[in-house]
C-alpha positions as CSV (number, residue, x, y, z in Angstrom):
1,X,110.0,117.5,112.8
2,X,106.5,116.0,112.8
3,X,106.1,113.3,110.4
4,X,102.9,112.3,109.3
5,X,102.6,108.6,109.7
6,X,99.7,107.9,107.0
7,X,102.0,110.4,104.5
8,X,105.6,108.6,105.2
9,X,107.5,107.9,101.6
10,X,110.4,106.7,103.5
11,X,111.3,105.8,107.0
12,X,114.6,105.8,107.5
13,X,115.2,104.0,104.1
14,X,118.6,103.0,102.6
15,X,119.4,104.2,99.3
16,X,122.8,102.0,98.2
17,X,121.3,101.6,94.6
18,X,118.0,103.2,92.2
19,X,115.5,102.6,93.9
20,X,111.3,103.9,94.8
21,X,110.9,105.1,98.5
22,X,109.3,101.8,100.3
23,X,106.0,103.7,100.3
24,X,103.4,105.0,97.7
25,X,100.9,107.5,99.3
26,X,96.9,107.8,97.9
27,X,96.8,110.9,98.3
28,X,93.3,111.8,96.4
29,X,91.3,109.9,94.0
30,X,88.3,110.6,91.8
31,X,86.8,114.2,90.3
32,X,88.8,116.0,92.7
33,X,92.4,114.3,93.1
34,X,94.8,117.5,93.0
35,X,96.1,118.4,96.5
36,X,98.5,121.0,95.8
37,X,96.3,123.9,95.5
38,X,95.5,126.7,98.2
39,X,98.7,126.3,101.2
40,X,101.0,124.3,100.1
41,X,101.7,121.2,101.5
42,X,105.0,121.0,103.0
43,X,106.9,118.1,102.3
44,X,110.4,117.2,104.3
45,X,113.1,114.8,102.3
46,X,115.9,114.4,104.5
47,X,119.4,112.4,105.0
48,X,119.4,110.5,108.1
49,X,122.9,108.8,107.6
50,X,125.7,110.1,105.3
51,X,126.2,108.6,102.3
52,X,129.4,106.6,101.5
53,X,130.5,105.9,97.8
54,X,128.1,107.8,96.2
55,X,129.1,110.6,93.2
56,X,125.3,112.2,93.9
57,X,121.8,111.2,93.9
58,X,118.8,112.7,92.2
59,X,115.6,112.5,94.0
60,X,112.4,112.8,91.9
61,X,108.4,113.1,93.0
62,X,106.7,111.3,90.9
63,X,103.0,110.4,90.5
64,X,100.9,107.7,88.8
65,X,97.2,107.0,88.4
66,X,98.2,103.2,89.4
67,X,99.6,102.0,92.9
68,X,101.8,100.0,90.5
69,X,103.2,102.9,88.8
70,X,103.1,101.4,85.5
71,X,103.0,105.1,84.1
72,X,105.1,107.4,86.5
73,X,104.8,111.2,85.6
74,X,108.0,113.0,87.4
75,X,106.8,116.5,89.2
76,X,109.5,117.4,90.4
77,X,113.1,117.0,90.7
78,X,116.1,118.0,92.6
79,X,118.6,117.2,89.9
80,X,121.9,115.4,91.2
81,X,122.7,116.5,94.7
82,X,126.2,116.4,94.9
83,X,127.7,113.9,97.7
84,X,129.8,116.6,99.5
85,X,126.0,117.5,100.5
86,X,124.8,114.3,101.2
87,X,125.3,114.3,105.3
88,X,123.3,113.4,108.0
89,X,120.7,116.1,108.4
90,X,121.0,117.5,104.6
91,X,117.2,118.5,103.2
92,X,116.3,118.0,99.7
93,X,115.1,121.6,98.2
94,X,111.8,120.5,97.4
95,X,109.5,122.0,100.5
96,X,106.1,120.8,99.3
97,X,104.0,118.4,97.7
98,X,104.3,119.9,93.6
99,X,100.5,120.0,91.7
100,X,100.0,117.4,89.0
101,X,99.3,114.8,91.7
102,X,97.0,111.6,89.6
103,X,95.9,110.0,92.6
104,X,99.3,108.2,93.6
105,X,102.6,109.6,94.4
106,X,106.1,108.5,95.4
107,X,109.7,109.7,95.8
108,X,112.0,107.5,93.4
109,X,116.2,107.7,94.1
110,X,118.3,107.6,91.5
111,X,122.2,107.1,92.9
112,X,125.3,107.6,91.1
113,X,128.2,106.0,92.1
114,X,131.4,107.0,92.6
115,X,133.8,105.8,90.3
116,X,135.2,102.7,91.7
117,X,133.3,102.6,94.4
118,X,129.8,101.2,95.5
119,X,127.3,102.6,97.4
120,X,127.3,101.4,101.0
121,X,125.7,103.6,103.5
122,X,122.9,106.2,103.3
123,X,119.6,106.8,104.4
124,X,116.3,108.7,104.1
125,X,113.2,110.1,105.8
126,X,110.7,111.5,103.8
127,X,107.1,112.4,104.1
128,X,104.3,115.3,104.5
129,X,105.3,117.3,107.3
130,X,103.6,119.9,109.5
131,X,105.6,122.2,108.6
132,X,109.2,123.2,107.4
133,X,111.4,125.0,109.7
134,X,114.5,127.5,108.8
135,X,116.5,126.9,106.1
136,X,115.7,124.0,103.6
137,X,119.3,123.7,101.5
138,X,121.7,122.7,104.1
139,X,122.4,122.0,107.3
């Protein structure tokens, strides 16, 4: 998969806990910010380690007219993924960058817990892609 550098939310981040992909993209600014209109723009989130101690985890895109994200708007969702599905080389089912964007955008992880237990291992890559291959739910 080819990753676009400049585009990268999250390089091979660890998610033990709630928490905003370690990068914020700019993706457009002034008159003529929205990207996501015309081809989509395909968008890869993916596991790169399983999970351990995690119930399931909710990924959100969010945007923000602030690098700060005093004000984060939530685009999309994939509502909670359950952690049966959270293996190395799962994809997230959203393919591409949702409209809406307000010049700032960023993934943000929301982990639940299994009961008892802590989250101690799993990690992400996420990011503007070149494109998405085969099929998106599970691998």
């Amino acid at each position: 998969m080819l990753y676009d550098k400049e585009s990268l939310f999250s390089d091979d981040q660890a998610i033990t806990s709630d928490a905003a992909s370690t990068n914020v993209v700019h993706l457009a600014s002034g008159r003529f910010k929205e990207v996501a209109f015309g081809k989509p723009i395909p968008l890869r989130i993916q596991v790169t380690e399983t999970f351990t101690g995690a119930a399931s985890l909710e990924i959100k895109v969010q945007t923000s007219a602030t690098e700060n994200f005093s004000e984060a708007v939530t685009l999309a969702t994939t509502g909670a993924i359950a952690a049966s599905k959270l293996k190395a080389g799962y994809v997230a089912p959203i393919n591409f960058v949702p409209k809406g964007n307000l010049g700032y955008m960023r993934l943000y992880y929301d982990i639940t817990a299994a009961s008892g237990q802590s989250v101690s291992a799993g990690k992400i890559t996420a990011g503007v892609v070149a494109a998405n291959e085969g099929s998106y739910h599970e691998m």
